[in-house]
Backbone as a printed PyTorch tensor [residue, N CA C, xyz], in Angstrom:
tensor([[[  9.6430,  -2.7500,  -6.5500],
         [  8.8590,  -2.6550,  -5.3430],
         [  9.5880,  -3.3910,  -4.2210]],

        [[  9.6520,  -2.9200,  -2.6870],
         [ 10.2960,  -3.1760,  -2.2950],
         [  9.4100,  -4.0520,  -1.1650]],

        [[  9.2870,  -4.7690,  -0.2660],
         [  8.3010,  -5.5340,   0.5400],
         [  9.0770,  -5.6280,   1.7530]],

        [[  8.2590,  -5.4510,   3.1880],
         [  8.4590,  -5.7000,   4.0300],
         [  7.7390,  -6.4620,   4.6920]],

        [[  8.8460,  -7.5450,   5.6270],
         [  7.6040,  -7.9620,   6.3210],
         [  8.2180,  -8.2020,   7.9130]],

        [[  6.7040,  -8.1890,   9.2200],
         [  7.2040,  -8.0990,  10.3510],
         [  6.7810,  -8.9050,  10.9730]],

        [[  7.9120,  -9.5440,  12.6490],
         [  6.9020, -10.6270,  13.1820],
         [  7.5480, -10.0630,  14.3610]],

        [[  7.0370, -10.3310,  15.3520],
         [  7.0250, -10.6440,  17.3030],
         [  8.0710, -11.6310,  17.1120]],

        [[  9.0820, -11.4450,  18.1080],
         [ 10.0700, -11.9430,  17.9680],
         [  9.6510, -12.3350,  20.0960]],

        [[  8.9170, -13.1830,  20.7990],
         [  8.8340, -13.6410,  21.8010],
         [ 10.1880, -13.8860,  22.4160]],

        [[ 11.1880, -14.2610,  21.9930],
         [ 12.6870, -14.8790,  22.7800],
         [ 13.2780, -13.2820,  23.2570]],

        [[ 12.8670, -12.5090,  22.2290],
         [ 13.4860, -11.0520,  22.7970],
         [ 12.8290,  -9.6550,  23.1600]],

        [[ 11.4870, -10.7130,  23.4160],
         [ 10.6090,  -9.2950,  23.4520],
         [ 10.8780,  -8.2390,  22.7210]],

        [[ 10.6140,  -8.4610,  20.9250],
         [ 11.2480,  -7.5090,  19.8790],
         [ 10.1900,  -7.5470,  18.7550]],

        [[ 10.0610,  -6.4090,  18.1880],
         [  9.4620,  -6.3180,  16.4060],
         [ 10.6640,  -6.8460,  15.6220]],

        [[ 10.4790,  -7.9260,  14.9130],
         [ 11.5880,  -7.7590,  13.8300],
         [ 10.9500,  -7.5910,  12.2690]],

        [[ 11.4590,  -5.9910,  12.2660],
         [ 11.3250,  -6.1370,  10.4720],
         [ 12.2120,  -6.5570,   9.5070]],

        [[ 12.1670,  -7.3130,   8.4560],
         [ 12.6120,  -7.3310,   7.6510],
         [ 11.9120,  -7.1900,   6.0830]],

        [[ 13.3600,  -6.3520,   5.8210],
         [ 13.3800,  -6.1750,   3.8410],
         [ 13.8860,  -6.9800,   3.1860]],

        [[ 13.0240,  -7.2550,   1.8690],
         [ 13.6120,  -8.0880,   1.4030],
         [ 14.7420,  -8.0930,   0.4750]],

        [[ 15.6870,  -6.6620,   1.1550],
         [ 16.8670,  -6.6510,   0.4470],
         [ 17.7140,  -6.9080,   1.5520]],

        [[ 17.2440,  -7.6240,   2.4920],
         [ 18.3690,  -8.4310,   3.2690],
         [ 18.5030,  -7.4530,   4.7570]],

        [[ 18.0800,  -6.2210,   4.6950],
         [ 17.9650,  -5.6800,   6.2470],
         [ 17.0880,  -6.1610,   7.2030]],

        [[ 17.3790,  -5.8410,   8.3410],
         [ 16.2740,  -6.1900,   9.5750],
         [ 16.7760,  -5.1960,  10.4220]],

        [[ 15.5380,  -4.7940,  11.0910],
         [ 15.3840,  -3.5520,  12.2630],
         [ 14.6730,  -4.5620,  13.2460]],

        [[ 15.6340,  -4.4600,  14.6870],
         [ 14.9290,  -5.0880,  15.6340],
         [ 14.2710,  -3.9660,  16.7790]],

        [[ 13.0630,  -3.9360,  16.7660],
         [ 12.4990,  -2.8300,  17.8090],
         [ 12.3040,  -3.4630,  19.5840]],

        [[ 13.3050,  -3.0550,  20.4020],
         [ 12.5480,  -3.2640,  21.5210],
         [ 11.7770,  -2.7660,  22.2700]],

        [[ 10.6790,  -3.9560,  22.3910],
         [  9.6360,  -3.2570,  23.0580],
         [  9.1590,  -3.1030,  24.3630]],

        [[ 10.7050,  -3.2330,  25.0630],
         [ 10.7280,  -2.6340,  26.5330],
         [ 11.4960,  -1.2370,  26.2390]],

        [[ 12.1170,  -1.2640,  25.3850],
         [ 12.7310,   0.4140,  25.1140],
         [ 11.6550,   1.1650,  24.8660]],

        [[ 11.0210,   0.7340,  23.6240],
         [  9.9480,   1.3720,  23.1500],
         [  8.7360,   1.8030,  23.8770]],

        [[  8.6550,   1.3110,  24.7280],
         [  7.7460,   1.5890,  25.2960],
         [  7.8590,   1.8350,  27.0320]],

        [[  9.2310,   1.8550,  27.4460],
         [  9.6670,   2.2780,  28.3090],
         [  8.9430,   3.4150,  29.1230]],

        [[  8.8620,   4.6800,  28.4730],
         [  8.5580,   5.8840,  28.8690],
         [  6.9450,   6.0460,  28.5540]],

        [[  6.2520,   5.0470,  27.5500],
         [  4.7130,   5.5990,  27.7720],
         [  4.1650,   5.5990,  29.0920]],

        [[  2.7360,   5.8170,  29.2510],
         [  1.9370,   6.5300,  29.9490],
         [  0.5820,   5.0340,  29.7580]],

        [[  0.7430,   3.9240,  30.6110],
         [ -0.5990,   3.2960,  29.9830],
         [ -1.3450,   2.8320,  30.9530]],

        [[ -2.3670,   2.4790,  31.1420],
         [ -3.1990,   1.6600,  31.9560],
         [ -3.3770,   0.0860,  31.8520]],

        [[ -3.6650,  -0.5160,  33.1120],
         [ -4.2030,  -2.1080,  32.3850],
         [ -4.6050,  -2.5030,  31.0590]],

        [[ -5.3070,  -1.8910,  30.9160],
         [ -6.0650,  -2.0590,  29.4370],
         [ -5.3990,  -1.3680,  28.2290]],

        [[ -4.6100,  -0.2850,  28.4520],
         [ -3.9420,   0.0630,  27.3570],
         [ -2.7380,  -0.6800,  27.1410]],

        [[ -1.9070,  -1.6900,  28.5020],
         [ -1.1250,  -1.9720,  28.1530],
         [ -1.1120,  -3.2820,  27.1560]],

        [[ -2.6320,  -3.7170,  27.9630],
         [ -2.4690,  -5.5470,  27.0850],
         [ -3.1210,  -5.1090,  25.6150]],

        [[ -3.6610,  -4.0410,  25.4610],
         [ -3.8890,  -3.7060,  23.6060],
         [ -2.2240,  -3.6280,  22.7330]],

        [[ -1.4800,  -2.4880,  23.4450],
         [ -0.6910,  -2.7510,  23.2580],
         [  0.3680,  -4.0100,  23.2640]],

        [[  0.5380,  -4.8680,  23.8310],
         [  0.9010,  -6.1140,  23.6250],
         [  0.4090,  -7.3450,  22.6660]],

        [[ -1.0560,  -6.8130,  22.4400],
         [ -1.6240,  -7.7540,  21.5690],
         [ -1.0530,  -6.9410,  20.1270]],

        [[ -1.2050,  -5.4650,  20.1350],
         [ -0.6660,  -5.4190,  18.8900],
         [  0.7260,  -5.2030,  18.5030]],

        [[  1.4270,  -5.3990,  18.9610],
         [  2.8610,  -5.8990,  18.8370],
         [  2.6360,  -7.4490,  18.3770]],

        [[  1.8580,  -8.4940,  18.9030],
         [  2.1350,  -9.6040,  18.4810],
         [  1.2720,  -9.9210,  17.8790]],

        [[ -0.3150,  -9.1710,  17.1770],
         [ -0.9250,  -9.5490,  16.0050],
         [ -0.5930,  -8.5830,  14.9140]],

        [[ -0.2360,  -7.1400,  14.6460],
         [  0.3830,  -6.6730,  13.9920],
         [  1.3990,  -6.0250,  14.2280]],

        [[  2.6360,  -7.0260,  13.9770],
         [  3.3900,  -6.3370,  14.3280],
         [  4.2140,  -5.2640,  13.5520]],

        [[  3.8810,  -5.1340,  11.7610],
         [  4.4580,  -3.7330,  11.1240],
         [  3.6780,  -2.5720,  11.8870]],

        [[  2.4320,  -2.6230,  12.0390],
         [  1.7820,  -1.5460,  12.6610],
         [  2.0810,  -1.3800,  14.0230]],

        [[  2.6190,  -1.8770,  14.5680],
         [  3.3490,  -1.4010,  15.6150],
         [  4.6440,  -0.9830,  15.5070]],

        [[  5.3340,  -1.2840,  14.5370],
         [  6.9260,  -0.6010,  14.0020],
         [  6.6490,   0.5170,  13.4750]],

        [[  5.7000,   0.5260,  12.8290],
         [  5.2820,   2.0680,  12.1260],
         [  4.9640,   3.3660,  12.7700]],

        [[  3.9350,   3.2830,  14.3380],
         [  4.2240,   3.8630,  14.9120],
         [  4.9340,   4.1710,  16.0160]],

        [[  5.5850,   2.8540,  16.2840],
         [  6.7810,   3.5770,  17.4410],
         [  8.4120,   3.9440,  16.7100]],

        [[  8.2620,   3.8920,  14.7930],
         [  9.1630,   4.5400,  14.4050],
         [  8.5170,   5.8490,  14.3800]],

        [[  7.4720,   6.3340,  13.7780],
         [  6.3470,   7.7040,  13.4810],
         [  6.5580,   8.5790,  15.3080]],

        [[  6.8910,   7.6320,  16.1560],
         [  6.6510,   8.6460,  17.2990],
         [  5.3810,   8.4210,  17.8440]],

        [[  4.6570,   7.6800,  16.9130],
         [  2.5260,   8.0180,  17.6690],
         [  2.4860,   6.6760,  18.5200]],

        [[  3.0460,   6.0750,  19.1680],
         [  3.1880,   5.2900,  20.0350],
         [  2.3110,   5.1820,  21.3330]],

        [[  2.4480,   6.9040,  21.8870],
         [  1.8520,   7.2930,  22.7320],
         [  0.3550,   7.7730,  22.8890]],

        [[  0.2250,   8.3130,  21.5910],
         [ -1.1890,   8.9860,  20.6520],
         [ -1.9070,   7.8050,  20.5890]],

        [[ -1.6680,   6.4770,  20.2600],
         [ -2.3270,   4.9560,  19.9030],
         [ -2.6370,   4.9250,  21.4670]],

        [[ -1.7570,   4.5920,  22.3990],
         [ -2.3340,   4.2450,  23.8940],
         [ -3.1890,   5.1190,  24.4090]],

        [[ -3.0350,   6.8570,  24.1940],
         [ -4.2060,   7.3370,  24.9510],
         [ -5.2710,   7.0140,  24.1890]],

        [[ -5.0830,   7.2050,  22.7100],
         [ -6.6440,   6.6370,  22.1320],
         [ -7.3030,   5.4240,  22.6600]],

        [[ -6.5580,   4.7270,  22.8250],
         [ -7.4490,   2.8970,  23.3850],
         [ -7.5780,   3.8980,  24.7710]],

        [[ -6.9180,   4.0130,  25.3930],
         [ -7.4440,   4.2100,  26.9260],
         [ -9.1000,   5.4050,  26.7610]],

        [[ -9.0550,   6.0770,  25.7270],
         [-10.1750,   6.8590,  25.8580],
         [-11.4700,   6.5490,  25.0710]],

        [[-11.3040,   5.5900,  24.8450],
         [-12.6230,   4.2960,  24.2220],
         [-13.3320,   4.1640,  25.5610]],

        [[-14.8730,   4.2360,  25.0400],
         [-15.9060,   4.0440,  26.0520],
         [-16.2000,   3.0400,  25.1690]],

        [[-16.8760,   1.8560,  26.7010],
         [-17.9540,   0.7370,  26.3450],
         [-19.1250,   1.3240,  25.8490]],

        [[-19.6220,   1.1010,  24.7010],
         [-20.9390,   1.3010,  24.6410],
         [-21.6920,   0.5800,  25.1700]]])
């Protein structure tokens, strides 16, 4: 079994994953997110989840749904 694990890397504004067979993928998340589409509020969700989960944020801005996650938060109504 193979385990990964990910953290917010603050000095580089980055996801860093690492395996524990000795790789690391650094995601930036001014690249990454360069070209979305977000609002106030979609952007600081997005920022919080880069730095409270940050595999689930590697997962989908490797998957591509990067963009699919921000319009969803932006199309949340207050109840």
């Amino acid at each position: 079994m193979r385990f990964i694990y990910a953290e917010y890397n603050m000095y580089h504004n980055s996801v860093d994953v690492t395996t524990f067979d000795g790789y690391i993928l650094r995601i930036d998340c001014n690249v990454a997110e360069d070209r979305l589409r977000t609002t106030p509020r979609s952007q600081c969700a997005l920022d919080a989840l880069a730095i409270d989960e940050p595999l689930e944020y590697a997962r989908l801005t490797l998957d591509g749904n990067l963009q699919i996650w921000v319009d969803a938060e932006d199309d949340l109504e207050i109840w």
